[in-house]
C-alpha positions in Angstrom: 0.0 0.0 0.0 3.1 2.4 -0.2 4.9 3.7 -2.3 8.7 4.3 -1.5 10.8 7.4 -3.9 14.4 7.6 -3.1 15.3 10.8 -2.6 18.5 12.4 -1.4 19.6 11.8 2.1 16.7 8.8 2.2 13.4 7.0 1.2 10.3 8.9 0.8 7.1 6.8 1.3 3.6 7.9 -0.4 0.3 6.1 0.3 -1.5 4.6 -2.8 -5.2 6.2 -4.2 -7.7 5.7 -1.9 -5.2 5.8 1.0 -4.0 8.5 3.0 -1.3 9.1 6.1 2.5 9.8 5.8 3.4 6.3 4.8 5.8 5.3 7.5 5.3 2.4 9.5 6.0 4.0 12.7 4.0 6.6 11.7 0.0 7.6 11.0 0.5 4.7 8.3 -2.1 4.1 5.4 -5.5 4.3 6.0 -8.6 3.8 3.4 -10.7 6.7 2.4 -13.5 7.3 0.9 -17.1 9.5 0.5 -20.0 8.4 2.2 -22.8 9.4 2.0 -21.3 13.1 1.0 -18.7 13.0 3.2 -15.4 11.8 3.9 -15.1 8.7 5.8 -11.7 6.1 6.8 -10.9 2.7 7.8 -13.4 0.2 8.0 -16.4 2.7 7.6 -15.4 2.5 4.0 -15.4 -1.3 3.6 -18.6 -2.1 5.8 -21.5 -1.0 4.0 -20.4 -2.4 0.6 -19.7 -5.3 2.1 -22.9 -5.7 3.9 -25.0 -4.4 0.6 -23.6 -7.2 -1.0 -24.8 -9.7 2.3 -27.9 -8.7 1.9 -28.7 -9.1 -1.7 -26.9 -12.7 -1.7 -29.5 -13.6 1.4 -32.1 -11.9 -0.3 -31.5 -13.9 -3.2 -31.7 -17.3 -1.3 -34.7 -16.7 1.0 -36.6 -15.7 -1.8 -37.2 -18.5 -4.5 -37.7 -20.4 -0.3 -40.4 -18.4 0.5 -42.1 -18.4 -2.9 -41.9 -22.5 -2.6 -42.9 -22.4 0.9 -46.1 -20.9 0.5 -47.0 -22.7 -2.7 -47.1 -25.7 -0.9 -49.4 -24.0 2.6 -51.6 -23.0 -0.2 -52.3 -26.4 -1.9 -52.1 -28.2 1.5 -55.0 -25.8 2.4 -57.0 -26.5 -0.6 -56.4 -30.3 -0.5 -57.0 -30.8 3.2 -60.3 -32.2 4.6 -63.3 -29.9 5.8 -63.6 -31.2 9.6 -67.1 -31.6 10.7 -68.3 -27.9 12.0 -66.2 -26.3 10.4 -68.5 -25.4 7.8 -69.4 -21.7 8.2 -72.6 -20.5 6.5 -71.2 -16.7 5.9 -68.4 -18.4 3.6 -71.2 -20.0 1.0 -73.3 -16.8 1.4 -72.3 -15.4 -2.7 -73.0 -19.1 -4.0 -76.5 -19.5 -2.0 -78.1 -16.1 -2.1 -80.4 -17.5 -4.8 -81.3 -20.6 -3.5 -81.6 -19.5 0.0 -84.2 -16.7 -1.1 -85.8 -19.0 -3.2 -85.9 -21.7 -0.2 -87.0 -19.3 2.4 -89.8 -17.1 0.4 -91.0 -15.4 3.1 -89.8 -12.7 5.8 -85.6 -12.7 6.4 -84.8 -12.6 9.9 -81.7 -11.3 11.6 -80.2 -13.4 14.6 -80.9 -10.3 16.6 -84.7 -10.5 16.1 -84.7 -14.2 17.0 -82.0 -14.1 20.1 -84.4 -11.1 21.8 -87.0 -13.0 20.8 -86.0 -16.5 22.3 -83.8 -14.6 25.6 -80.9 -15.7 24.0 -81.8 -19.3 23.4 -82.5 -19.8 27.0 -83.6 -23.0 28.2 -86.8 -22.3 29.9 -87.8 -21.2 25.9 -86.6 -24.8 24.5 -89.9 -26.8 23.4 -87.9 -29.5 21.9 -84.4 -31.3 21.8 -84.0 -33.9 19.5 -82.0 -35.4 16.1 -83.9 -32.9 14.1 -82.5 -30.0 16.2 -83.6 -27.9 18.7 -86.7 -25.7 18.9 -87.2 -22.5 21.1 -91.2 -20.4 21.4 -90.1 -16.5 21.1 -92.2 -13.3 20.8 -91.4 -10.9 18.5 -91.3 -7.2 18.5 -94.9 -7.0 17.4 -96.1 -9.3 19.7 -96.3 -12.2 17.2 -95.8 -15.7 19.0 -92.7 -17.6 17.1 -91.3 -21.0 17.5 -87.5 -21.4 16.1 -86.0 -24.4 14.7 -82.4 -24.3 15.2 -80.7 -26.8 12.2 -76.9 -27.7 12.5 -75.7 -27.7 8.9 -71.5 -29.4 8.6 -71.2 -29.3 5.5 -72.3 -26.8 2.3 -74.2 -29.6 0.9 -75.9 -29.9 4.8 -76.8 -26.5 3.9 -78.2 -26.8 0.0 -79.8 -30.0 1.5 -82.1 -28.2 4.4 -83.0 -24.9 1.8 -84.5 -27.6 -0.5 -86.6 -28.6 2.0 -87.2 -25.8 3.2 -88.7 -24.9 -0.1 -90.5 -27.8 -0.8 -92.3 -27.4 3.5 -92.9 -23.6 2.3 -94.9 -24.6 -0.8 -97.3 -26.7 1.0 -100.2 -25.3 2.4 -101.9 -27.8 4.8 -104.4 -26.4 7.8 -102.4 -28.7 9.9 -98.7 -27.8 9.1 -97.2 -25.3 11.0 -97.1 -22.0 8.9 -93.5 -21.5 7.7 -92.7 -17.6 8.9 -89.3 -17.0 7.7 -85.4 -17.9 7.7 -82.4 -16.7 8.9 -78.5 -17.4 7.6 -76.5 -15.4 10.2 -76.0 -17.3 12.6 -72.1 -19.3 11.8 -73.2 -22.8 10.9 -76.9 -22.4 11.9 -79.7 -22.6 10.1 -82.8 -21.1 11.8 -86.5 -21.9 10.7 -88.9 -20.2 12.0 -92.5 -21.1 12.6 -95.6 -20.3 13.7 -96.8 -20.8 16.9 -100.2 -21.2 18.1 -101.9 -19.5 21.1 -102.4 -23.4 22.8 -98.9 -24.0 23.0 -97.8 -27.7 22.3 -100.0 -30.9 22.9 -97.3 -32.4 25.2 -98.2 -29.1 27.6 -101.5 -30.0 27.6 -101.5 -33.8 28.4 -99.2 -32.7 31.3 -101.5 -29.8 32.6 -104.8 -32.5 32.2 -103.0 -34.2 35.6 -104.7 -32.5 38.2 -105.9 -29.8 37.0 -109.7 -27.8 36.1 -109.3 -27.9 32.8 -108.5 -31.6 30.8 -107.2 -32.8 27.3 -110.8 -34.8 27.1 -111.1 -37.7 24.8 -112.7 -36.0 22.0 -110.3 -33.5 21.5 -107.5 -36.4 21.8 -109.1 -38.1 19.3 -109.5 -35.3 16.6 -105.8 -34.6 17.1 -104.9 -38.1 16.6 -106.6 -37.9 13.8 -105.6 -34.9 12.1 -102.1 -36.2 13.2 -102.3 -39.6 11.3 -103.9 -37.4 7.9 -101.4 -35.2 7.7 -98.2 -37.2 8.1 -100.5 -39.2 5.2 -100.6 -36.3 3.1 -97.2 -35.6 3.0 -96.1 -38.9 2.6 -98.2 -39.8 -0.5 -99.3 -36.8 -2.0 -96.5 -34.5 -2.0 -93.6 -35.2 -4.6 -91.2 -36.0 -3.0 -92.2 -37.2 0.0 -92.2 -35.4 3.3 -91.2 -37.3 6.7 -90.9 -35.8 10.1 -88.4 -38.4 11.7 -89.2 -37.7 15.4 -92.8 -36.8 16.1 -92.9 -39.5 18.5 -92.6 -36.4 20.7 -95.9 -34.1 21.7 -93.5 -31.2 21.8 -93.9 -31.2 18.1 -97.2 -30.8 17.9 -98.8 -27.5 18.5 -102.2 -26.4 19.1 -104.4 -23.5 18.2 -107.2 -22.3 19.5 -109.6 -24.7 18.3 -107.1 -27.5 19.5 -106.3 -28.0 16.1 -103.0 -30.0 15.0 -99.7 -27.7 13.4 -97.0 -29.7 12.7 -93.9 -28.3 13.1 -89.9 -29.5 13.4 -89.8 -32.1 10.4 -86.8 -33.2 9.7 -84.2 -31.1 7.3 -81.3 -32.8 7.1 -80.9 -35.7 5.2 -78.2 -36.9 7.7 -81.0 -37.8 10.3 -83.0 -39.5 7.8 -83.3 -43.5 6.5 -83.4 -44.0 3.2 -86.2 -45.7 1.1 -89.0 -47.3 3.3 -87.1 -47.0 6.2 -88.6 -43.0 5.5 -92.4 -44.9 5.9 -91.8 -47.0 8.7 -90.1 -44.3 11.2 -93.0 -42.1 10.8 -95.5 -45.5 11.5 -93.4 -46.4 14.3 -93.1 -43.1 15.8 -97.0 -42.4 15.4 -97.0 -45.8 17.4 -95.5 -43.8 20.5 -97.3 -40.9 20.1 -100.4 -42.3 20.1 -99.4 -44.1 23.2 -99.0 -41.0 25.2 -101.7 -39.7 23.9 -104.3 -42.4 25.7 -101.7 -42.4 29.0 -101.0 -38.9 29.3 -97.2 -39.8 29.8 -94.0 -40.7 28.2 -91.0 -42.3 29.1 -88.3 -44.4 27.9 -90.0 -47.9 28.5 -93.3 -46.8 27.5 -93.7 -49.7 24.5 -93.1 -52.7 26.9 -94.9 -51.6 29.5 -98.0 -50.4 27.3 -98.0 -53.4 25.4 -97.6 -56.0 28.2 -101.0 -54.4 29.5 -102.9 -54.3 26.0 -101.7 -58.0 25.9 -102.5 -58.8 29.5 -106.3 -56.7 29.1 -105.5 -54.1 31.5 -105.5 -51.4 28.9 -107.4 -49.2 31.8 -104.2 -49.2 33.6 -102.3 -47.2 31.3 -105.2 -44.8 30.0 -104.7 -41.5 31.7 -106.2 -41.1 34.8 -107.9 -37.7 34.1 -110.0 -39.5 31.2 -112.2 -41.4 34.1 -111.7 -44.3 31.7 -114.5 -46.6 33.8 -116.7 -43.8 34.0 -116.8 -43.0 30.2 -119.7 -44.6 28.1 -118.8 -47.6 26.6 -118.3 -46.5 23.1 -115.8 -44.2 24.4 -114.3 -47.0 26.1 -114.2 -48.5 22.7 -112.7 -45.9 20.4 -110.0 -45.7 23.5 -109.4 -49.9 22.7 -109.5 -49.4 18.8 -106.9 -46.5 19.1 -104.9 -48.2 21.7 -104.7 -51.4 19.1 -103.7 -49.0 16.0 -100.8 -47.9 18.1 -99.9 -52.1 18.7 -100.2 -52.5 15.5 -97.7 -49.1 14.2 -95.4 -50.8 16.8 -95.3 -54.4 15.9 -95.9 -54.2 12.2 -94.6 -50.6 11.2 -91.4 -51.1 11.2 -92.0 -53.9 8.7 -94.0 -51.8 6.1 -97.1 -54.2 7.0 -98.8 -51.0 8.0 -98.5 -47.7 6.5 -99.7 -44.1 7.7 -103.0 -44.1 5.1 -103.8 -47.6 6.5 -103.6 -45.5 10.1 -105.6 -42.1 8.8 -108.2 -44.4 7.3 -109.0 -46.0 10.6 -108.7 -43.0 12.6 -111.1 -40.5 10.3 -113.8 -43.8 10.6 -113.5 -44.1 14.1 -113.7 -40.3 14.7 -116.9 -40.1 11.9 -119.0 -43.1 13.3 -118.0 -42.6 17.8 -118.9 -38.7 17.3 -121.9 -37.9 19.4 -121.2 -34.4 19.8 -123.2 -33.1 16.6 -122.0 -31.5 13.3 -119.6 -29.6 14.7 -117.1 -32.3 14.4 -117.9 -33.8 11.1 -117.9 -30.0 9.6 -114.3 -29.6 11.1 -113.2 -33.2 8.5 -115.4 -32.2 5.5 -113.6 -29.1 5.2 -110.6 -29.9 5.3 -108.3 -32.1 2.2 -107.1 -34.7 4.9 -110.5 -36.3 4.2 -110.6 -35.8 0.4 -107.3 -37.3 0.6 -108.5 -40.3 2.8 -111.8 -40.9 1.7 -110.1 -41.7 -2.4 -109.8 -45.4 -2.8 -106.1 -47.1 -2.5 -106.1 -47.2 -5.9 -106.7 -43.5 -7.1 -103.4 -42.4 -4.5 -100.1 -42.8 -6.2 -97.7 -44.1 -4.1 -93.8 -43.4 -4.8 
């Protein structure tokens, strides 16, 4: 880095371009300079920035081609891994099921807020129901109107495409004894709410409870007619609607709401076709489930064991020890006694034999609409009620004239 001249009387040493100090050894020396940034600088303030410029465009040069693979491969993991049940989230298949969800639900759109003011938050002294087919909550909206919500779990977008068919074939029947469909809502993460109708006399399971005891009772007539109206309607749905519509779980009275005439709504069928058989299996539920309905119906109870107990006293002839106690079974005329024997042999028969399609739900509403027609004593009130209504058009056609699918 120096450069020596001989000179007279010695040796001259210079420092080489880009160097500066007198040269000598045991002198300043040679030190680098340069302009940085604008100014002078020495030393290693020269050789560190270039040299760490030239780090970072080397490591810059590495990480990136890494980074690009890296996240090629997150982002194919991410499409190719599996959806995990509930993971589903409704909001996400909002853009693709605007159309079918209006078209589903073609009446009012509810926000979650309406319904979780109306229910109290989903609180449990609102929940009418708890079942497969999900759970259902009685609300009051703002205006006062009385509302019973059907909370449905959907997993899966195809859960969700699945219950807004349904949803649109329930909405397009119109049945005196089905529940009115009130609206929908979507908001609510993987949630689908239905909400229905609900009628000022509650649910049927309320009232078989509040017969024990009390003034006012569920008398046989009324029991009867809902039977009835029961039996037709699960009928209509099943062979006049295309496709068919099951409830998979009205073995509870909770579904089963009243209005003020004590007439039957339906409510809660079943929208996912997760919860559902397939083929007749769809028939012989509903006839088996009737079975246990109808059971409760003449006890006034229901519990787990309800089939064997019930049926080791129709088999024994003690029938009048499961009939509800309010009914004054003894002290009813005998062709009360008798429609309460006929009924109680209709619900044997949807437990023994429904399960192996040797009884179906017209064979049931058939019965029930003749035993209701020729026990009535109570004037035309009754038969007015069934010759108004298509349950009876439907039931009275011969087997031959109803298409079955």
């Amino acid at each position: 880095m120096v450069n020596a001249t001989t000179i007279e009387a010695g040796v001259r040493c210079l420092c080489k371009d880009g160097f500066v100090g007198d040269g000598f050894a045991k002198g300043a020396g040679c030190i680098k300079a340069c302009i940085k940034e604008g100014q002078e600088a020495y030393g290693k303030e020269c050789d560190g920035p270039k040299h760490s410029h030239k780090k970072l465009v080397i490591l810059a040069g590495v990480l990136a081609p890494i980074f690009i693979l890296v996240s090629l491969f997150l982002f194919l993991c991410i499409l190719k891994r599996p959806v995990k049940p509930g993971s589903f989230q409704l909001d996400q298949a909002r853009y693709n099921s605007t159309l079918l969800f209006r078209k589903g639900c073609r009446t009012r759109l509810f926000s979650y807020r309406e319904l979780d003011e109306a229910t109290r938050a989903f609180e449990d002294s609102q929940m009418l129901v708890n079942d497969k087919n999900g759970t259902i909550h009685a609300g009051i909206l703002s205006d006062g109107s009385h509302i019973a919500v059907q909370k449905v779990q959907c997993e899966t977008e195809r859960d969700l495409i699945d219950v807004l068919s349904r949803i649109e074939l329930i909405s397009s029947v119109v049945h005196r004894n089905l529940a009115r469909l009130v609206g929908c809502c979507i908001e609510s993460g993987s949630t689908l709410l239905v909400v229905y109708e609900y009628p000022a006399n509650g649910t049927l399971e309320k009232h078989l409870q509040y017969s024990k005891g009390q003034k006012f009772v569920l008398d046989w007539y009324k029991r009867l007619r809902i039977a009835t109206e029961i039996a037709s309607i699960l009928a209509y749905m099943q062979y006049e609607i295309a496709p068919p519509i099951f409830h998979h779980g009205l073995k509870l009275s909770d579904y089963v709401f009243l209005d003020v005439d004590f007439s039957v709504k339906i409510s809660g069928l079943a929208l996912l076709s997760s919860g559902c058989g397939d083929g007749h299996n769809n028939y012989e539920n509903d006839v088996y489930d009737f079975g246990l309905l109808l059971l409760e119906i003449i006890s006034g109870n229901k519990y787990t064991n309800m089939p064997t107990v019930a049926l080791e006293k129709i088999k024994s002839g003690k029938l009048e020890e499961i009939v509800d106690p309010s009914l004054s079974y003894h002290e009813q005329p005998i062709t009360r006694r008798e429609q309460i024997e006929i009924v109680a042999d209709i619900a044997t028969r949807c437990l023994l034999f429904g399960a192996d399609a040797k009884i179906g739900m017209i064979d049931v509403a058939k019965e029930l609409v003749h035993i209701a027609k020729e026990g009535n004593k109570k004037g035309p009130e009754f038969e007015e009620t069934f010759s108004n209504s298509s349950l009876l058009q439907m039931i009275s056609m011969s087997p031959d004239s109803i298409h079955v699918p």
